[in-house]
C-alpha positions as CSV (number, residue, x, y, z in Angstrom):
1,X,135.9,92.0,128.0
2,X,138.3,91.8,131.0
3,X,139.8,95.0,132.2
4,X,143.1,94.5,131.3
5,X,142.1,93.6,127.4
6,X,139.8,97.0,127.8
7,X,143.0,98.4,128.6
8,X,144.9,97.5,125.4
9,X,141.5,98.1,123.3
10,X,141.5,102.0,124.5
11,X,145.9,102.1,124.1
12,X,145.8,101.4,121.0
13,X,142.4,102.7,119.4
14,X,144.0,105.0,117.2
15,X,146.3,103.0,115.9
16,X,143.6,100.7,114.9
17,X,141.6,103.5,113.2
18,X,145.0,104.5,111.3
19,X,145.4,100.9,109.9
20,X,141.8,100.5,109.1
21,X,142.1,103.9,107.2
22,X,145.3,102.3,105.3
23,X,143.8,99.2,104.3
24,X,141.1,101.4,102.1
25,X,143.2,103.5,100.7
26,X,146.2,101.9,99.8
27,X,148.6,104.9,99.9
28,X,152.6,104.8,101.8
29,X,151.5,103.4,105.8
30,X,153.8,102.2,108.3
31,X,153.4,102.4,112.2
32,X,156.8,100.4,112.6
33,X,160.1,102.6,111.7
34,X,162.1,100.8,109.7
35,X,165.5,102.4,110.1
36,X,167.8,100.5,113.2
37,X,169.1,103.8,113.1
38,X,169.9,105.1,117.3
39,X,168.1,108.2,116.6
40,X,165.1,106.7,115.9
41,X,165.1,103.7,118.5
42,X,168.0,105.1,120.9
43,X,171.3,105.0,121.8
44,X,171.2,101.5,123.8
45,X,168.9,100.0,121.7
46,X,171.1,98.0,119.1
47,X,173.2,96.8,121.9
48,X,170.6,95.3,124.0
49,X,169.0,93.6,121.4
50,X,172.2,92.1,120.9
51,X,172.9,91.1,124.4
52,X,169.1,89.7,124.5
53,X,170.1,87.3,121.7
54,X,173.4,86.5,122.9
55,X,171.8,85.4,126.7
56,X,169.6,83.3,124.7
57,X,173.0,80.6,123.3
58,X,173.3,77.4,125.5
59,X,169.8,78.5,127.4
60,X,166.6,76.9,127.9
61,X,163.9,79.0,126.4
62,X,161.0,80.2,128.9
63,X,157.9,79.0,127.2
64,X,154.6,77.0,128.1
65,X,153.9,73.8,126.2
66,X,151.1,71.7,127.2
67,X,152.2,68.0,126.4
68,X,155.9,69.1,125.8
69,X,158.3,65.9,126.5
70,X,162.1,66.7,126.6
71,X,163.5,69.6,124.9
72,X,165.1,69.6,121.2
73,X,167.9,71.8,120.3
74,X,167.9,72.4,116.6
75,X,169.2,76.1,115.3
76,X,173.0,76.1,113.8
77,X,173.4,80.5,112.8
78,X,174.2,80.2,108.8
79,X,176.6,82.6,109.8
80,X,178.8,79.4,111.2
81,X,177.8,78.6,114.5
82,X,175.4,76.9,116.5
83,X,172.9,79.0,118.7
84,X,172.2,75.6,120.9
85,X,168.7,77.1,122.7
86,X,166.5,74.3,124.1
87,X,162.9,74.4,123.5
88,X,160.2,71.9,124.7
89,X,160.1,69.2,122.0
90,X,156.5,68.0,121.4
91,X,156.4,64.6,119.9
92,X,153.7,63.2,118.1
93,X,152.1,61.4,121.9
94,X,152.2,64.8,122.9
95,X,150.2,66.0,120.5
96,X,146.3,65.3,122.3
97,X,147.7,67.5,125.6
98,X,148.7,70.3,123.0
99,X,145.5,70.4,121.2
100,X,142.9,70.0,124.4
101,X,144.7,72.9,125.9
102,X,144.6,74.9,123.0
103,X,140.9,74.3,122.3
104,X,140.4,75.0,126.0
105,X,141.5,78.5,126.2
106,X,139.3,79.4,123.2
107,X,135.5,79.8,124.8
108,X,137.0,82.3,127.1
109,X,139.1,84.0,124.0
110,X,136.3,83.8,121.9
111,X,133.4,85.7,124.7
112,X,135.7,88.6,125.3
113,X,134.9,89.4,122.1
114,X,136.3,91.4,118.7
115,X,137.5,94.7,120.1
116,X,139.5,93.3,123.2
117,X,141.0,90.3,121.1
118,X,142.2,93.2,118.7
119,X,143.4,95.0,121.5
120,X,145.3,91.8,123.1
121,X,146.7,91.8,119.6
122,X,147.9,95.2,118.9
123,X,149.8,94.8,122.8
124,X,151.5,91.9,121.7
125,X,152.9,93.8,118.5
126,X,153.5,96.9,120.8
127,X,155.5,94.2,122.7
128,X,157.7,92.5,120.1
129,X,158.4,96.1,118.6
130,X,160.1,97.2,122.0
131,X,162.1,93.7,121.4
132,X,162.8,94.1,117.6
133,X,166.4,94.4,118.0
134,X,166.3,91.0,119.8
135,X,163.8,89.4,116.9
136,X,166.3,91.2,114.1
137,X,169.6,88.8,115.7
138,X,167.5,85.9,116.0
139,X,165.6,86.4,112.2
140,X,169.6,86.7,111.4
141,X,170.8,83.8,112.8
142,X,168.2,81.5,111.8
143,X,167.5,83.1,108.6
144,X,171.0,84.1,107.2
145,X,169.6,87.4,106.6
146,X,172.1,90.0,106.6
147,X,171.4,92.5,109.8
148,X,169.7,95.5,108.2
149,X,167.1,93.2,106.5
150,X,166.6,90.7,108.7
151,X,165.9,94.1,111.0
152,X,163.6,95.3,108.5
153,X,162.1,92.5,106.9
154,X,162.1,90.5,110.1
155,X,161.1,93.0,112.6
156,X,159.4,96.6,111.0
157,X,158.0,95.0,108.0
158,X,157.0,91.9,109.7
159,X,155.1,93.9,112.2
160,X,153.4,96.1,109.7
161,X,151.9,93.1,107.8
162,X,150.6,91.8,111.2
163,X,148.9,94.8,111.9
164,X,147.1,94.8,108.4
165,X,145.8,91.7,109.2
166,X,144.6,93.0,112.4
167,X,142.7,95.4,111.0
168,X,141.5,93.1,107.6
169,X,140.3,91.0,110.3
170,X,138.7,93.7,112.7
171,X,137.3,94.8,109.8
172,X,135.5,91.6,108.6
173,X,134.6,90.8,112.0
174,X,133.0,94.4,112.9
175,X,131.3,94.4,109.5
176,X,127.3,93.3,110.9
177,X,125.9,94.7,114.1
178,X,126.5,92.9,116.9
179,X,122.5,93.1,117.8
180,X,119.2,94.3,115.6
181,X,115.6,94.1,115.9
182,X,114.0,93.1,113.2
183,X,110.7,94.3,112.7
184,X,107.9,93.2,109.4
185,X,105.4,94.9,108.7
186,X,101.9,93.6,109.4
187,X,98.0,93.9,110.1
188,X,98.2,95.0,113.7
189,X,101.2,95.1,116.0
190,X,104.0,94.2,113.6
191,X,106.2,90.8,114.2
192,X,109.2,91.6,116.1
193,X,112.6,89.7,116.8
194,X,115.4,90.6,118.4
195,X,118.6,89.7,117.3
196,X,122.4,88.9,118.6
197,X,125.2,88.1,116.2
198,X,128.6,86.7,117.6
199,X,131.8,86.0,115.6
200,X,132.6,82.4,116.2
201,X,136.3,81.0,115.5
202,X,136.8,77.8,113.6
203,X,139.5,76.1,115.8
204,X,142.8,75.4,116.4
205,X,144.9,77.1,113.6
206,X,147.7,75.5,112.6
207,X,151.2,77.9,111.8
208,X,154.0,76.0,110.0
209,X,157.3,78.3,109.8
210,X,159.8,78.7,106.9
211,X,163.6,79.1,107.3
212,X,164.3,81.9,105.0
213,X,161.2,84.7,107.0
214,X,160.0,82.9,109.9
215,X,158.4,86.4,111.0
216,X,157.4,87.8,107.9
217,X,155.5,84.6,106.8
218,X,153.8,83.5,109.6
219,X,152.8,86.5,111.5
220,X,150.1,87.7,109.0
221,X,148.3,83.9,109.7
222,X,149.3,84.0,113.7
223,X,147.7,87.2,114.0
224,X,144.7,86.8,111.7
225,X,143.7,83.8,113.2
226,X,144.2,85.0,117.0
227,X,142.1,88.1,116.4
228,X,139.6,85.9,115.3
229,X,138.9,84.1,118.2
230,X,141.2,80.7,117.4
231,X,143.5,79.3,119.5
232,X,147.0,79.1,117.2
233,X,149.8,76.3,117.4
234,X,153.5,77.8,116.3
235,X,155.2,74.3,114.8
236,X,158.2,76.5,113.9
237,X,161.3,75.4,110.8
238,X,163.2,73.2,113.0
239,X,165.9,75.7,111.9
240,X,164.4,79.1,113.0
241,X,162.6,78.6,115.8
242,X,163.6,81.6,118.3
243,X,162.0,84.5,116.1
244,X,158.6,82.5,117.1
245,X,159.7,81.2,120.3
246,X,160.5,84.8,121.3
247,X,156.7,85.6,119.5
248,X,154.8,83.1,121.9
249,X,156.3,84.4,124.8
250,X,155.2,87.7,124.1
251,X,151.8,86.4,123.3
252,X,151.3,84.1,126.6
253,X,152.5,87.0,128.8
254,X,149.9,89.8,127.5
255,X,147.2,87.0,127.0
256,X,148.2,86.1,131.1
257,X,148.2,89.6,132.0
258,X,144.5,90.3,130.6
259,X,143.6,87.2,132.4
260,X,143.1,84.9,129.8
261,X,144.8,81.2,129.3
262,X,148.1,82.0,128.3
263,X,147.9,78.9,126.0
264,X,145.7,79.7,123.3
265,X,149.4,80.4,121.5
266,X,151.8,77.7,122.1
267,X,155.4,76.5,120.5
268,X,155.2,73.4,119.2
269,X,158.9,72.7,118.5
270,X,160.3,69.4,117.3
271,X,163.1,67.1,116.1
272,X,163.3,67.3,112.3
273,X,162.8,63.5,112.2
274,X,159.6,63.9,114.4
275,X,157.2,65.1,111.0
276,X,155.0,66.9,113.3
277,X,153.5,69.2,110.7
278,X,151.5,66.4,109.0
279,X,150.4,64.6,112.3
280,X,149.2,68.2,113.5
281,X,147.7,69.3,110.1
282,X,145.1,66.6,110.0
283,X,144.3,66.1,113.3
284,X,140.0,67.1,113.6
285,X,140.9,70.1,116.0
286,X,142.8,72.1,113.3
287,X,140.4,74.1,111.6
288,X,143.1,76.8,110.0
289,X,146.6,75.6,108.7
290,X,149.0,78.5,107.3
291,X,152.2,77.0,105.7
292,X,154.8,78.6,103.6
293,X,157.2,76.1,101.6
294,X,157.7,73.3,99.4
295,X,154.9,72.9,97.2
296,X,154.9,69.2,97.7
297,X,154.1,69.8,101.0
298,X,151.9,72.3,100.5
299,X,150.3,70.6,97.9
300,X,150.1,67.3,100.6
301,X,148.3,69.8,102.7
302,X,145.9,71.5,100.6
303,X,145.0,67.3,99.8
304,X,145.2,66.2,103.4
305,X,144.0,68.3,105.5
306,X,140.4,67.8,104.6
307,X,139.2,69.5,107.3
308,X,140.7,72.8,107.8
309,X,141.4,75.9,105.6
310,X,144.5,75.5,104.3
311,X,146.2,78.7,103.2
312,X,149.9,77.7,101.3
313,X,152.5,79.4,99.6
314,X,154.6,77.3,97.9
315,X,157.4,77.5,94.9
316,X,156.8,79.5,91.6
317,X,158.6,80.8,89.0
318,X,159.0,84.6,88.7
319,X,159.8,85.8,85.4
320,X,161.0,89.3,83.8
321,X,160.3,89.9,79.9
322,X,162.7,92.4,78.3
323,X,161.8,94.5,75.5
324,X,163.7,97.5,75.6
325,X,164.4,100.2,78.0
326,X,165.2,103.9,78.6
327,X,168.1,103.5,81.4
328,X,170.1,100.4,80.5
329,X,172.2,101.2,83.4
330,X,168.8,101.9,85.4
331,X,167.5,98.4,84.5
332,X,170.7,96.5,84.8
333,X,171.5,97.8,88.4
334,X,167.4,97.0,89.7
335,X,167.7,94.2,88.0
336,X,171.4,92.9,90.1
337,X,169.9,94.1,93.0
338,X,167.5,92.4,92.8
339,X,169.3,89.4,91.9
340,X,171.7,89.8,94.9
341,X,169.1,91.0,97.8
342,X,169.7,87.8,100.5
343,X,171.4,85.7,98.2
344,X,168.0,85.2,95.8
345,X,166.1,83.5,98.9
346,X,163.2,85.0,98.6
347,X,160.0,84.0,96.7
348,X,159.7,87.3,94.9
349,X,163.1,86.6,93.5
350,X,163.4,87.0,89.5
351,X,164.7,83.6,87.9
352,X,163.9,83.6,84.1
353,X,164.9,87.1,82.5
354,X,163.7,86.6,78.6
355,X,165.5,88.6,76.3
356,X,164.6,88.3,72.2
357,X,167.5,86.7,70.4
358,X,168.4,89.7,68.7
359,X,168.9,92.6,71.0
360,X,167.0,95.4,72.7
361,X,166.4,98.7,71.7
362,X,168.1,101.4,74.5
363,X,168.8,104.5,75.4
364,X,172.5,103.6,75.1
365,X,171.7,102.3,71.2
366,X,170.6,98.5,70.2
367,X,172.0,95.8,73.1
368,X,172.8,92.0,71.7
369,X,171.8,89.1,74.1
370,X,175.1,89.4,75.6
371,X,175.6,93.0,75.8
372,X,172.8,92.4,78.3
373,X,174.4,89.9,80.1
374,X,177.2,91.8,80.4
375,X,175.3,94.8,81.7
376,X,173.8,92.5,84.7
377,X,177.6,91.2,85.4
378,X,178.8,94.5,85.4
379,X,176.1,95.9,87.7
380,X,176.8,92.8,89.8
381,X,180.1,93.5,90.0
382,X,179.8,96.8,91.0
383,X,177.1,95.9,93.7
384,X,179.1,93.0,94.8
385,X,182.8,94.4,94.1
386,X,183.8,95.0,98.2
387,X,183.3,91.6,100.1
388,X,182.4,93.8,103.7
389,X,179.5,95.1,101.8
390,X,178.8,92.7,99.6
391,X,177.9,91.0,102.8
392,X,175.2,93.3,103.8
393,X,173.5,92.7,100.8
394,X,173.8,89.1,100.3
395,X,173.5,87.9,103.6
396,X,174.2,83.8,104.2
397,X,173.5,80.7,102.0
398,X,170.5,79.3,104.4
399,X,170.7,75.8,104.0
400,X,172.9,73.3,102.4
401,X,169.8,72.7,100.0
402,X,170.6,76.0,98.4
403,X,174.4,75.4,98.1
404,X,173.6,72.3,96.3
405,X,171.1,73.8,93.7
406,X,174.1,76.2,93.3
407,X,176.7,74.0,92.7
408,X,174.9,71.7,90.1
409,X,173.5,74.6,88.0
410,X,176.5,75.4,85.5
411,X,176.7,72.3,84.0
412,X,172.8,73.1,82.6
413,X,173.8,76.1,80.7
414,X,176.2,78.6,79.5
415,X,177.9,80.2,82.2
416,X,177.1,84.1,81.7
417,X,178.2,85.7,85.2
418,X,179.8,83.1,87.8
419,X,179.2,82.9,91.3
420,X,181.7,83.4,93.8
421,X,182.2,82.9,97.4
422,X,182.6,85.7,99.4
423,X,184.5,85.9,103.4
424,X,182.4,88.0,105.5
425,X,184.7,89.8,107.5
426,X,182.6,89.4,110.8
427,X,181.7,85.5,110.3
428,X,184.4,83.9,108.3
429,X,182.4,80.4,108.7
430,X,179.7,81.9,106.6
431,X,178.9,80.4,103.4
432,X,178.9,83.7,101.1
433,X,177.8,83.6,97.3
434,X,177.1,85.7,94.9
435,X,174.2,85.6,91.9
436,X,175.2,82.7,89.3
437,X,173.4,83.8,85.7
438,X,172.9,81.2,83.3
439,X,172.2,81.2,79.6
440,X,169.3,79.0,77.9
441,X,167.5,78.5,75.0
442,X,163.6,78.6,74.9
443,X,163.6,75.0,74.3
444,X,165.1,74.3,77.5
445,X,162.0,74.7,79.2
446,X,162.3,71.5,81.2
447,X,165.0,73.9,83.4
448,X,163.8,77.2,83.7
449,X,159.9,76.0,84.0
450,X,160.8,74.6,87.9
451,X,161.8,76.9,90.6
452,X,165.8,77.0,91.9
453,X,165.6,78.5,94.9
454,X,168.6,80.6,95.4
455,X,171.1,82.5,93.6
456,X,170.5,80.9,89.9
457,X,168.7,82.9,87.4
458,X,168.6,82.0,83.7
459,X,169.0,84.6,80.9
460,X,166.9,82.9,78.0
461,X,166.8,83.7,74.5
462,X,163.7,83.7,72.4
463,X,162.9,84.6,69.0
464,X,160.6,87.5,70.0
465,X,159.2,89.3,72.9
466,X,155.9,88.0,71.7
467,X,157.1,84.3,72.4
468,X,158.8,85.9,76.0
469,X,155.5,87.1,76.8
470,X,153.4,83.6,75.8
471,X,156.4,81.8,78.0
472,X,155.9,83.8,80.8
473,X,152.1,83.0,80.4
474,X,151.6,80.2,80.4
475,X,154.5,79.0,83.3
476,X,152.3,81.1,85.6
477,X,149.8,79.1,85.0
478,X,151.2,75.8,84.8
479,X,153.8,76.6,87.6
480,X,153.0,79.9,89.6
481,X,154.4,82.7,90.2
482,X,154.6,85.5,93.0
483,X,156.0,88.6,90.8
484,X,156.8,89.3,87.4
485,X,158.8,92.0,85.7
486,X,158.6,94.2,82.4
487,X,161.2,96.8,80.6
488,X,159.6,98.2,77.7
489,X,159.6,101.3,75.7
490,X,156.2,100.0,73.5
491,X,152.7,100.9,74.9
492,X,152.0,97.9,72.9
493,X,154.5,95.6,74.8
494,X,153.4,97.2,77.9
495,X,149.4,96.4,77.2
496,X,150.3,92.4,76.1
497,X,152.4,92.0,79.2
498,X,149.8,93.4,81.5
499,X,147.1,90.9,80.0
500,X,149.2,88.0,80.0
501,X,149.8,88.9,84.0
502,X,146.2,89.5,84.6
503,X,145.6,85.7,82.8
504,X,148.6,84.1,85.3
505,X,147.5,86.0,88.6
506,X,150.8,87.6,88.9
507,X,151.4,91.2,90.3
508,X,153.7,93.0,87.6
509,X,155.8,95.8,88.5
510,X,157.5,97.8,85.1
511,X,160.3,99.6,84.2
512,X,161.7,99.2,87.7
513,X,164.9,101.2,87.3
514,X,165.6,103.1,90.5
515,X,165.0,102.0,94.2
516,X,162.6,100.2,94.4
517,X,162.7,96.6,93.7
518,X,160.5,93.7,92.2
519,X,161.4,91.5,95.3
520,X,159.7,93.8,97.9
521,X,156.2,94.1,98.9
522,X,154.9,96.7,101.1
523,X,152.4,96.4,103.5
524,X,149.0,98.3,103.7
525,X,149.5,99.2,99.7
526,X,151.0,95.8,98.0
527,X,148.8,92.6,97.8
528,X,151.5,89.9,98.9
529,X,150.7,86.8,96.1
530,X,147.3,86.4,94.6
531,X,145.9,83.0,95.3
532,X,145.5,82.9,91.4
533,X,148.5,80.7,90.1
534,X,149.7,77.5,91.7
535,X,152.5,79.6,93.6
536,X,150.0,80.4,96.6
537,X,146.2,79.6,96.9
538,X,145.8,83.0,99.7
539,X,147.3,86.7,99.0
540,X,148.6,88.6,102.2
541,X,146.4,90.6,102.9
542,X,143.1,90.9,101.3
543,X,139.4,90.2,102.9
544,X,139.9,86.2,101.9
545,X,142.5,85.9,104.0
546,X,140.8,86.8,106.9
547,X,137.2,86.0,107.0
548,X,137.3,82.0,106.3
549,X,139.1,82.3,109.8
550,X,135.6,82.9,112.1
551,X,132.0,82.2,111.2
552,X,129.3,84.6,112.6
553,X,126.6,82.7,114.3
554,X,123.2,84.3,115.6
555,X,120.7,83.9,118.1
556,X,117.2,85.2,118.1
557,X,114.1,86.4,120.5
558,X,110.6,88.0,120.2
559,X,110.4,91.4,121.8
C-alpha cells in the first residue's frame, strides 16, 4: 500500500463501514445529497458547475490514451446544439497500445491490495461529487435529461450506486483471511502450513456506455471492477462521452497522485463508424465486459465474447396489471408520472398497462376501459398542462431513434391520449414530447410483446385480470423485464401477481399511488434488475455482481 492510497483508506474508513452497514440492512442510505439546492452545496456551486461545462464547448479534453490517433468530436446537446469537445479517438490499430498499457498498470494495482484500492476508490467518488454540478450539465447535454434529474440521477444517485458496489465488492473481497495456519491433528508434533490468500483480478474490464445514463449505468461496473484489482477501458456512447471523460480524469489524477499508473482507467472514444465495442469485447485481454443497450448487441456479446464475463442489460418489456384500486386519482397520477419522467427513456419505464375489458372496481365507483384512459390523459394533462414545467419533467427526445418509434406508433392502435410537442422555453431547438398512449387488444401481442423505447405505452384490453396476469407472465419470460406494476384491492389478485413476478424475475412494486414511482430504484435498499429474465443477465448490486470480477488465489508453506 503506497502512502498516499493509505491516505484515502484512513479518509474515508467510515464511510466505508456506513456502506457496508447499508448493504445488510437494506433500510433508506445515501452519502450523496440529492437536492442541487445552494443550501446544501452552496451559493456558487450551481454556477460553477455551469461555467465548468461551458469551458469544456470547442475544447480539447485533458485525458491519457495510450494508442489514441487523432481526436473525434461526436456529442450534439439534445437540447439543440452541438457541445463540439475533442477526445482522443482510438481506432481499431490502436487498440494493442490501449490494452498493453492497461494490463500494465494492473500488477502494481493489484499488490497494493483490497483496502487501498477501495480507498483509491472512495477518493475518486469524493472527487467527482465536489464536480457533480459539472457531471449534472454534461449527463444533461448528452443525455437529454432535464437538469434536476440528470443532477440527481446522473450525479447523487449515480454516486450512491458506485459506492454500493464499493462496498459489495470490499465485502466479497475481505470475506477470507488474508493469511491462516492450518494445523491437523496428528501422532506427535501436528502438520502445520502456513497460509496466504491474495485477491487476484481477472483483466482488462471492458465498460460500454449508454446514451440515455452514461453515469448511472456504467459506474456500478467501473467501480466494481477497479476495486477489484482490474484495469477498466471506458468505450463511452459516441453521443455522451463527457460524463465519462470527466470520470477518467478524475480516476487517472487520484490513481497518479497515490503513485500508481494513471492508466489502469482510460477513454477509449471513437467515431461511430469505427465499431470499437466488438473489436475490444473479444479481444483475449478483456476478462470483464459491462454493457447496457440493445439486446442484439448484448445478446452478440453474451455469444461473442467467449472469454470474459459479460454482464448486459438490454431491452424488456415492463408491464402494469390493473385490477382495481382505492385512489383512482392516486393511481392515475403515479401512473402519468411515471409515464412522463424523461420522456419514457428509461428501462424501468411502464409500456403495457392491462386493464380487463370491463372495468375496475374504485373508490370513485366502477371505471370502463376508457374511463381509465381518460384518467391517465387527464393526469397527463395536468402534469404536462404548462410547457416551462412540463420541461422539467420530460426532459429532451435523446436520439432521432426515439422520435421515429414515436412517430410510427399511432397508426398501430387506437389513439387514447396523443403526444404533443412541447417549446422549452430555455432551448427552443429541443425536440419536446409528451407520453403517446395507445389502445390494443390482447391479440395484438406481436406489438406490445417488443420493447418501444420512449414515450409509447399501450393500454390493452383483456377479458380478465387472470388473462393480464398470464400475459404479463409469460412476456417476462419470453422477453424480459426490469419492473412490473400492480393496482389491486383483492389479496387474491395481489398473491397471483406476486407469483407470476417471482416466475419472470421481475421486481413488482404495488399500489404505487403517492411519490414514489415504479421507474426509480434506490441504491443500498433496491436490487436494480434481477439477472432472471432476458432483460439483464446481472442485478445492480448484489454479491454476483461483484465477485466473478477477482479470483482469490493462495500460496502455502510449512511452519
Amino acid at each position: 500500500m503506497t502512502s498516499a492510497s493509505s491516505d484515502f483508506a484512513d479518509r474515508h474508513r467510515e464511510l466505508l463501514e456506513q456502506a457496508l452497514v447499508a448493504i445488510r440492512k437494506r433500510d433508506y442510505f445515501s452519502a450523496y445529497p440529492e437536492s442541487p439546492s445552494p443550501k446544501v452545496y452552496g451559493e456558487r456551486a450551481a454556477a460553477d458547475g455551469s461555467a465548468a461545462f461551458e469551458a469544456w464547448r470547442g475544447q480539447t479534453f485533458p485525458v491519457s490514451t495510450p494508442g489514441a490517433d487523432g481526436g473525434v468530436a461526436t456529442e450534439t446537446s439534445p437540447f439543440g446544439f452541438p457541445l463540439e469537445v475533442t477526445y482522443p479517438r482510438v481506432r481499431p490499430e490502436g487498440v494493442d497500445t490501449l490494452l498493453q498499457t492497461a494490463a500494465a498498470g494492473m500488477p502494481a494495482w493489484r499488490d497494493v491490495g483490497p483496502d487501498a484500492r477501495t480507498g483509491v476508490c472512495l477518493e475518486i467518488l469524493a472527487r467527482l461529487h465536489a464536480r457533480v454540478f459539472e457531471l449534472a450539465n454534461a449527463v444533461m447535454h448528452t443525455s437529454g435529461q432535464a437538469f434536476v434529474m440528470a443532477f440527481q440521477a446522473g450525479g447523487a444517485h449515480a454516486l450512491d450506486r458506485a459506492l454500493e458496489a464499493v462496498a459489495y465488492s470490499y465485502d466479497e473481497m475481505t470475506r477470507h483471511p488474508a493469511t491462516a495456519v492450518w494445523e491437523k491433528p496428528g501422532r506427535g508434533e501436528p502438520l502445520r502450513l502456513e497460509k496466504t490468500y491474495t485477491v487476484v483480478p481477472r483483466g482488462v474490464a471492458l465498460s460500454i456506455g449508454c446514451n440515455t445514463f452514461p453515469t448511472w449505468n456504467s459506474w456500478p461496473g467501473i467501480f466494481a471492477s477497479l476495486v477489484c484489482g482490474n484495469p477498466v477501458v471506458i468505450k463511452p456512447h459516441p453521443r455522451a462521452v463527457l460524463p465519462l471523460a470527466i470520470t477518467v480524469q478524475v480516476c487517472q489524477e487520484v490513481l497518479a497522485e497515490a503513485g500508481l499508473s494513471a492508466d489502469v482507467v482510460t477513454l477509449a472514444a471513437e467515431d461511430p463508424a469505427d465499431g470499437l465495442a466488438a473489436t475490444l469485447a473479444v479481444r483475449p485481454e478483456v476478462r470483464l465486459v459491462d454493457f447496457t443497450g440493445s439486446s442484439a448487441f448484448g445478446d452478440w456479446l453474451e455469444t461473442h465474447a467467449a472469454q470474459a464475463v459479460v454482464f448486459t442489460e438490454k431491452a424488456g418489456v415492463n408491464s402494469v396489471v390493473i385490477d382495481s384500486t382505492d385512489s383512482f386519482r392516486g393511481m392515475c397520477f403515479n401512473l402519468a408520472f411515471s409515464l412522463a419522467l424523461y420522456t419514457g427513456q428509461m428501462c424501468t419505464a411502464p409500456q403495457n398497462l392491462f386493464v380487463p375489458a370491463g372495468g375496475i372496481e374504485t373508490d370513485e365507483g366502477h371505471m370502463s376501459y376508457d374511463d381509465v384512459a381518460a384518467g391517465i390523459g387527464a393526469a397527463l394533462d395536468k402534469l404536462l398542462g404548462d410547457d416551462a414545467k412540463a420541461v422539467e419533467l420530460l426532459g429532451a427526445v435523446v436520439n432521432p431513434g426515439v422520435l421515429e418509434r414515436l412517430d410510427a406508433a399511432p397508426s398501430r392502435g387506437r389513439v387514447l391520449v396523443e403526444s404533443r410537442a412541447v417549446t422549452h422555453p430555455a432551448h427552443p431547438d429541443a425536440v419536446v414530447r409528451t407520453p403517446l398512449l395507445l389502445g390494443l387488444d390482447l391479440d395484438d401481442g406481436e406489438l406490445y410483446a417488443e420493447e418501444c423505447f420512449g414515450p409509447v405505452a399501450y393500454l390493452i384490453a383483456t377479458p380478465s385480470t387472470t388473462e393480464s396476469i398470464e400475459t404479463f407472465r409469460r412476456t417476462a419470460r419470453e422477453r424480459g423485464a426490469m419492473t412490473a406494476s400492480v393496482y389491486t384491492t383483492d389479496e387474491g389478485v395481489l398473491a397471483a401477481m406476486r407469483s407470476a413476478s417471482l416466475d419472470g424475475g421481475v421486481a413488482l412494486s404495488e399500489n404505487l399511488t403517492g411519490q414514489v414511482f415504479v421507474n426509480q430504484s434506490a441504491a443500498f435498499s433496491d436490487f436494480h434488475g434481477t439477472g432472471a429474465n432476458p432483460a439483464a443477465n446481472s442485478s445492480y448490486t448484489d454479491a454476483a455482481y461483484v465477485a466473478s470480477r477477482f479470483r482469490i488465489v493462495q500460496s502455502r508453506r510449512h511452519t
